[in-house]
N, C-alpha and C positions, 0 to 999 in steps of 0.2 A: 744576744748574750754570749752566745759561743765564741764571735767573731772576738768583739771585747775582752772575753777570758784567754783566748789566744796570743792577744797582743798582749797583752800584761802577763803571760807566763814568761814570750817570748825577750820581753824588756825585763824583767827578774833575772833569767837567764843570762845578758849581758849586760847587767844594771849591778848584780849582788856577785858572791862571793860563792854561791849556790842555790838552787829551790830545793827544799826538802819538796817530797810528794805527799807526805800525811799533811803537812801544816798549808801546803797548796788545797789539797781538798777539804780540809778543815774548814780552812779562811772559804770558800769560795761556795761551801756544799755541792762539793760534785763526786762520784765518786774514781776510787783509782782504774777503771777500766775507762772512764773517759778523761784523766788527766794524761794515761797510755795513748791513748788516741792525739791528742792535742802535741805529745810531743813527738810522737810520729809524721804529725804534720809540719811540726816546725823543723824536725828533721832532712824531710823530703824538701822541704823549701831551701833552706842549706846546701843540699844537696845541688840544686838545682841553681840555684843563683848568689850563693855562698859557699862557693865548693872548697874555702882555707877554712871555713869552721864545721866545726861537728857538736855533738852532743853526746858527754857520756856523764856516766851514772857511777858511781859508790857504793854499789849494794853489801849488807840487808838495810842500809840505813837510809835508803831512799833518797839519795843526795844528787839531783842531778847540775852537771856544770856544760856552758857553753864553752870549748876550747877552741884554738886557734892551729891547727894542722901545723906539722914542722915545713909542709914540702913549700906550701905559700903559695898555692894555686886563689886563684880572685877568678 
């Protein structure tokens, strides 16, 4: 289950326009301390083998986006 809700955040994130985090845990029944979890890892993955993209957030309105780094490191 986890692995499956990871991938499908991770494709939301570069599929959509953004994930909110209420309507991700809504949809999914999980709560916000392990949807934190989940994009901490798709973070660190990024980081590691997609080091032009990152992952930030909109806050209070919980809106997280996959962006694209301006420097253009792959």
């Amino acid at each position: 289950m986890k692995t499956e809700l990871v991938l499908l955040l991770y494709d939301s994130l570069f599929e959509e326009e953004y994930v909110s985090r209420l309507d991700f845990c809504a949809r999914f029944a999980i709560s916000e301390r392990t949807f934190y979890r989940y994009i901490r890892d798709i973070s660190w993955y990024l980081r590691k083998y997609k080091c032009s993209y990152f992952i930030d957030v909109k806050e209070p309105e919980g809106k997280y986006f996959a962006l694209r780094s301006k420097r253009g490191e792959d």
